[in-house]
Biopython code that builds the backbone (N, CA, C, O; Angstrom):
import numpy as np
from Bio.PDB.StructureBuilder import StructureBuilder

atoms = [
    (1, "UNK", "N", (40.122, 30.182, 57.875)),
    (1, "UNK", "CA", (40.216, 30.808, 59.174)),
    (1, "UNK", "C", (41.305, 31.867, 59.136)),
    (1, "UNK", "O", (42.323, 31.691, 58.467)),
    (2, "UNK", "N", (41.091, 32.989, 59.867)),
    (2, "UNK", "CA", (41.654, 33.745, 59.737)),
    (2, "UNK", "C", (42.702, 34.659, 61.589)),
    (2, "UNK", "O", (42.126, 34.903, 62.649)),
    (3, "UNK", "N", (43.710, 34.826, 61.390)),
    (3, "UNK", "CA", (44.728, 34.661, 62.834)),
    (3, "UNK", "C", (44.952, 36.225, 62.999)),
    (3, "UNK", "O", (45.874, 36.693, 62.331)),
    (4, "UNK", "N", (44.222, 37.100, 63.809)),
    (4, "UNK", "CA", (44.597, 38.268, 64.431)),
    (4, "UNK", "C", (45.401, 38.050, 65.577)),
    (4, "UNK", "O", (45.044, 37.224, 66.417)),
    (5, "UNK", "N", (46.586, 38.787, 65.722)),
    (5, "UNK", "CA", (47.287, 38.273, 66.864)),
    (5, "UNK", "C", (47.318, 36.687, 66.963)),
    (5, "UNK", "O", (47.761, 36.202, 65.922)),
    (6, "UNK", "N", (46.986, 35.784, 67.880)),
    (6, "UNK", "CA", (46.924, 34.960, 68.299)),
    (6, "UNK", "C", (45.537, 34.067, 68.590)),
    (6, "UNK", "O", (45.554, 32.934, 69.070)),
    (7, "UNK", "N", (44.124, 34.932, 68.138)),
    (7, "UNK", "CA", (42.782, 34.980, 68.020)),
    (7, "UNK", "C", (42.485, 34.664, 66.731)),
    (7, "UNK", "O", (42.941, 35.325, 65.798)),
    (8, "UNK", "N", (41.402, 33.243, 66.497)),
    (8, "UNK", "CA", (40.913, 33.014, 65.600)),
    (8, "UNK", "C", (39.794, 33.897, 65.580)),
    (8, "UNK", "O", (38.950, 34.051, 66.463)),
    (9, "UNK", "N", (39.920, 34.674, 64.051)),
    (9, "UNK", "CA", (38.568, 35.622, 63.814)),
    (9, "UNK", "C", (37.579, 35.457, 63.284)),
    (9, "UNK", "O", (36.513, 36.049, 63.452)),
    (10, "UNK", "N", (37.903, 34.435, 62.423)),
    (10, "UNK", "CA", (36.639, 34.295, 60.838)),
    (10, "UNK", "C", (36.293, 32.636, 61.269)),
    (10, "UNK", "O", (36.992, 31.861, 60.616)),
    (11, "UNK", "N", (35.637, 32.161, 61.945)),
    (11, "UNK", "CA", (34.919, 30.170, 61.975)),
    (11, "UNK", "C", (33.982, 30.199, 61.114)),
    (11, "UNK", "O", (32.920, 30.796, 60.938)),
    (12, "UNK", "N", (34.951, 28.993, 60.336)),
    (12, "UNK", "CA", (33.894, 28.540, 58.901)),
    (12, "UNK", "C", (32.489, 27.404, 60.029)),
    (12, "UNK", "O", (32.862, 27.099, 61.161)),
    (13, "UNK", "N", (31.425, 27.048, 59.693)),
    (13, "UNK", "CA", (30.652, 26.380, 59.740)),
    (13, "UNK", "C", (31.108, 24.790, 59.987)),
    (13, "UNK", "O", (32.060, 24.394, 59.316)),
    (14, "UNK", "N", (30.428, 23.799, 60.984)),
    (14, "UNK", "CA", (31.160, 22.657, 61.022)),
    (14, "UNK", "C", (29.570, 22.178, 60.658)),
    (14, "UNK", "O", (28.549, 22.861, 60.565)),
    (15, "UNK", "N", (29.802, 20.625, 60.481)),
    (15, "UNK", "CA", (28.115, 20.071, 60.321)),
    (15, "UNK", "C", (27.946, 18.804, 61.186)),
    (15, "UNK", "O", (28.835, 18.006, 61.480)),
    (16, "UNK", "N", (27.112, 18.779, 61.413)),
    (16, "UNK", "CA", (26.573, 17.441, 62.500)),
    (16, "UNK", "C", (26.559, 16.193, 62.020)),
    (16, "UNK", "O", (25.430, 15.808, 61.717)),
    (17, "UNK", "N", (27.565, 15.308, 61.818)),
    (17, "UNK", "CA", (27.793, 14.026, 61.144)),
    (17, "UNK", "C", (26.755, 13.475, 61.921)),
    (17, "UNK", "O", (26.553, 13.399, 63.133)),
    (18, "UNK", "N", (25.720, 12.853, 60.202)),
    (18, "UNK", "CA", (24.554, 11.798, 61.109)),
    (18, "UNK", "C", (23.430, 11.882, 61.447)),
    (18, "UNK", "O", (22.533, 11.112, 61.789)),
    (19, "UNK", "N", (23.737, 14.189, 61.151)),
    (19, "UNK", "CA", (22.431, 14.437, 61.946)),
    (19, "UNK", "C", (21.418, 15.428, 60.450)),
    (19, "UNK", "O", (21.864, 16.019, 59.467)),
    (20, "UNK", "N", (20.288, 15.256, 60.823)),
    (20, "UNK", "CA", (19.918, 16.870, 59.585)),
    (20, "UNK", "C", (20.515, 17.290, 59.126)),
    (20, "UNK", "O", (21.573, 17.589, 59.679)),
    (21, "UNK", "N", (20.330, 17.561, 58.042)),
    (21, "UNK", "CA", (20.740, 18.788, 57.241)),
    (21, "UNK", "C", (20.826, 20.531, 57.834)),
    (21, "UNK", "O", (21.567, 21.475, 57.560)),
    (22, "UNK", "N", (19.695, 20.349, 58.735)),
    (22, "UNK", "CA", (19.111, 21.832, 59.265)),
    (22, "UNK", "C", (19.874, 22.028, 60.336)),
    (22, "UNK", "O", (19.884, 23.144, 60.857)),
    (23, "UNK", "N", (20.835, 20.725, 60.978)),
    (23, "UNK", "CA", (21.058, 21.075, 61.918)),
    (23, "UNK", "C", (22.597, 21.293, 61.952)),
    (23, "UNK", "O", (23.287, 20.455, 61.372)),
    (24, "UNK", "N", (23.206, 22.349, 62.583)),
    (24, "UNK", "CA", (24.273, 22.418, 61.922)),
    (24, "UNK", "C", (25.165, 23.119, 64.054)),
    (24, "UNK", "O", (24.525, 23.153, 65.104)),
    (25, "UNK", "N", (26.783, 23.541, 63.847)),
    (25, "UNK", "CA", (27.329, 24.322, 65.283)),
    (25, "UNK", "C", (27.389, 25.082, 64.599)),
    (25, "UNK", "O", (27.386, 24.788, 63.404)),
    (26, "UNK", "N", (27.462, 26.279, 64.962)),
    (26, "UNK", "CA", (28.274, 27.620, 64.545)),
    (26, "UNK", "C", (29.106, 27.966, 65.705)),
    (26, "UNK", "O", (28.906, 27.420, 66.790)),
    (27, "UNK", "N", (30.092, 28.905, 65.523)),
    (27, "UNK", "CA", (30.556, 29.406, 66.356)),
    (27, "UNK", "C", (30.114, 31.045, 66.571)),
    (27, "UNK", "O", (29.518, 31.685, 65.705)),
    (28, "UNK", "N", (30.596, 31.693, 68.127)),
    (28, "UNK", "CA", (30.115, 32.621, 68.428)),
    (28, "UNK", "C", (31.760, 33.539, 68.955)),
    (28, "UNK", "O", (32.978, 33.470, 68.797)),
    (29, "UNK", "N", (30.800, 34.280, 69.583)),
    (29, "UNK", "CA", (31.969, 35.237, 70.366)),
    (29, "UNK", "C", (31.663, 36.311, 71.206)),
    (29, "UNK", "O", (30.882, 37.066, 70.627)),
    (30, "UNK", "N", (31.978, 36.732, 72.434)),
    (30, "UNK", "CA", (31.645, 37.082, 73.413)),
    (30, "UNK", "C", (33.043, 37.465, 73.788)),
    (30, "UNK", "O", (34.038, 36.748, 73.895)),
    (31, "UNK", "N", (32.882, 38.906, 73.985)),
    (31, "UNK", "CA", (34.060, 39.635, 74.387)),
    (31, "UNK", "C", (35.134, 38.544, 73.926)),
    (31, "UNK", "O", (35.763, 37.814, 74.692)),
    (32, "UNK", "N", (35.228, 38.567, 72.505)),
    (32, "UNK", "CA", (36.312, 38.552, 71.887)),
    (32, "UNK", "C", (36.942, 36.667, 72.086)),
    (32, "UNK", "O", (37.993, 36.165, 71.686)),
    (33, "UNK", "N", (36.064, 36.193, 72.667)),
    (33, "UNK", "CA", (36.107, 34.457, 73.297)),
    (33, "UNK", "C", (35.151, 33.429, 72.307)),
    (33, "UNK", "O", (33.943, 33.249, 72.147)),
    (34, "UNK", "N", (36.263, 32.932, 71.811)),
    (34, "UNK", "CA", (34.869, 31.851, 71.007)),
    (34, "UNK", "C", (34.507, 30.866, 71.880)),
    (34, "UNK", "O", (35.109, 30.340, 72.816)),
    (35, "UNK", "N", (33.122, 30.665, 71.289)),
    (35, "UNK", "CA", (32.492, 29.598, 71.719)),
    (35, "UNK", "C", (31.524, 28.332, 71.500)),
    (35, "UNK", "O", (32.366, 27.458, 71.703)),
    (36, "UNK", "N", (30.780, 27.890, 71.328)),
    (36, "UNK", "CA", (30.336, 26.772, 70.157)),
    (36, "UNK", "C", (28.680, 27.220, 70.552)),
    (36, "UNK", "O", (28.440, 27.584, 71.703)),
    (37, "UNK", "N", (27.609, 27.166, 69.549)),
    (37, "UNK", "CA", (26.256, 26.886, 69.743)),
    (37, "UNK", "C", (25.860, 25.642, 68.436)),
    (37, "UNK", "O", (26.458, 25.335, 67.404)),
    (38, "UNK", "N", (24.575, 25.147, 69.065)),
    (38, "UNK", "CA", (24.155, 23.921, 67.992)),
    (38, "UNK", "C", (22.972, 24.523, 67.854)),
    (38, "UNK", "O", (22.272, 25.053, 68.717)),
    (39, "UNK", "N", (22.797, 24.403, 66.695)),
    (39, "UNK", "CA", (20.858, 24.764, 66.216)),
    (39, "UNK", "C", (19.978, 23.703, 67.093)),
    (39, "UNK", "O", (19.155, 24.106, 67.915)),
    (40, "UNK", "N", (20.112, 22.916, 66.956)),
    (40, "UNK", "CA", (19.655, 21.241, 67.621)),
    (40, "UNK", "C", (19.066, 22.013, 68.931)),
    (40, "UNK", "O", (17.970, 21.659, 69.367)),
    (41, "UNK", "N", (19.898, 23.221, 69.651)),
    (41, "UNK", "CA", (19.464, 23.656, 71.244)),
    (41, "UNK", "C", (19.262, 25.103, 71.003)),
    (41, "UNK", "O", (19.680, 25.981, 71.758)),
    (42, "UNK", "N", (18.414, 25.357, 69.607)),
    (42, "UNK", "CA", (18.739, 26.902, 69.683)),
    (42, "UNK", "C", (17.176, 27.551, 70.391)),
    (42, "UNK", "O", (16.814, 28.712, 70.206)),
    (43, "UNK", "N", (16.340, 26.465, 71.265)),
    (43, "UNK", "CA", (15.226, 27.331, 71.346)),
    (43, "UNK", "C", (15.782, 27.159, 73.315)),
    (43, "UNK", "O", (14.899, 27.162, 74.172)),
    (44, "UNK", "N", (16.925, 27.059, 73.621)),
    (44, "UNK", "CA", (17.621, 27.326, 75.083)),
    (44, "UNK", "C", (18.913, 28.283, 74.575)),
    (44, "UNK", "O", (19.483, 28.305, 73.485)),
    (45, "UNK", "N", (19.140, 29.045, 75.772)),
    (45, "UNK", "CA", (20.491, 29.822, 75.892)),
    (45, "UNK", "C", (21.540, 28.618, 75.913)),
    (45, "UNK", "O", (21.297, 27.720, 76.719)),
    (46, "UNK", "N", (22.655, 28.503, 75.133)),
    (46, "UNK", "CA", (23.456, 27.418, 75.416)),
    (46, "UNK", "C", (24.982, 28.002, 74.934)),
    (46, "UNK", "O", (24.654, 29.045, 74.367)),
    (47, "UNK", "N", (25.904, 27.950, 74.875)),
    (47, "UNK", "CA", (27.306, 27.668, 74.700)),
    (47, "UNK", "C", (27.850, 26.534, 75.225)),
    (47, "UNK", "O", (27.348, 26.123, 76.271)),
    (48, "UNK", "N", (29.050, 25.737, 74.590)),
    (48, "UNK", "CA", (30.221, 24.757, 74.745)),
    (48, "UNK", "C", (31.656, 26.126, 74.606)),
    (48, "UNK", "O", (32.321, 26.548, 73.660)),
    (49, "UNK", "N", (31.619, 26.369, 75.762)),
    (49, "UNK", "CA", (32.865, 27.146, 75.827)),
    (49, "UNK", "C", (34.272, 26.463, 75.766)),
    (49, "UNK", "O", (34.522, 25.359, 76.249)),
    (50, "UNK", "N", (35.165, 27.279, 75.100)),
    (50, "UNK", "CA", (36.284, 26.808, 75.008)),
    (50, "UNK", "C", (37.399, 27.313, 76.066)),
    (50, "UNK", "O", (37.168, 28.125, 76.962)),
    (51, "UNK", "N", (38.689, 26.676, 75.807)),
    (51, "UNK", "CA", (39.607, 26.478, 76.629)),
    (51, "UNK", "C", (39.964, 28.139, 76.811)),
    (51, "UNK", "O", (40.316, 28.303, 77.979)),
    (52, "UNK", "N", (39.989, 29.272, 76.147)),
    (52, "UNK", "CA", (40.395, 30.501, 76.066)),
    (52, "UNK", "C", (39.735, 31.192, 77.120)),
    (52, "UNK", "O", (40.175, 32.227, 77.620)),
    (53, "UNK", "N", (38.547, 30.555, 77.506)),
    (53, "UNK", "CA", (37.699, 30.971, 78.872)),
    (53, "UNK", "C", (38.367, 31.008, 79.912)),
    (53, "UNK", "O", (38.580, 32.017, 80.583)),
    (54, "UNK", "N", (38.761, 29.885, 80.134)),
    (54, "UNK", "CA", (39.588, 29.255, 81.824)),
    (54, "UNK", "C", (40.707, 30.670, 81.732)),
    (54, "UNK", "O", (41.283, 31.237, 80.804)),
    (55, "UNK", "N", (40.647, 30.852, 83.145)),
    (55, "UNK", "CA", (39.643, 30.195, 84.558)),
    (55, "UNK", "C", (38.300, 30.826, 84.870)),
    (55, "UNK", "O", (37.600, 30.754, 85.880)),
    (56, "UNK", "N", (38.117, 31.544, 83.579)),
    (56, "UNK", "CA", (36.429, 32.056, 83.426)),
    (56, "UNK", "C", (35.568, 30.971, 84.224)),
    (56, "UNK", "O", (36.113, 29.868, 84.212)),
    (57, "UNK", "N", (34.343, 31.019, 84.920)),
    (57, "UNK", "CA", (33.592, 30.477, 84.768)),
    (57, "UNK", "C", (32.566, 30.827, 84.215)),
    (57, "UNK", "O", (32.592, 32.048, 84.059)),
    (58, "UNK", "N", (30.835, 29.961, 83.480)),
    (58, "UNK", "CA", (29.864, 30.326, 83.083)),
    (58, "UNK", "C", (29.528, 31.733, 83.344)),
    (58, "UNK", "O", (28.466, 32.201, 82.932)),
]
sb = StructureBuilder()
sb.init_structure("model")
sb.init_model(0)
sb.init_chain("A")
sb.init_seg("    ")
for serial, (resi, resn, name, xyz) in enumerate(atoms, 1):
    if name == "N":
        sb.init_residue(resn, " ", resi, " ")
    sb.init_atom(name, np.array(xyz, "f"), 0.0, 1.0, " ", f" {name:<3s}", serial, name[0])
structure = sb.get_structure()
């Protein structure tokens, strides 16, 4: 992982203990905000937003 300013830039890949092989989170980013997606929900719009949001809402 890699620290611009105070912003994580580079998210390595995490994997789904338990689950597929195929199925894996990645992370994203949206104006500069990470955020989590799962393949498992990739045929819906989805994010698990993180704390860097608040007091963002959806």
């Amino acid at each position: 992982m890699a620290l611009a300013g105070d912003r994580l830039t580079n998210f390595p890949d995490s994997e789904c203990t338990g689950l597929s092989d195929d199925i894996g989170w990645q992370w994203q980013s949206w104006e500069g905000l990470p955020y989590l997606t799962c393949s498992l929900l990739s045929r819906w719009s989805h994010g698990f937003f993180t704390r860097d949001f608040s007091p963002r809402g959806p």
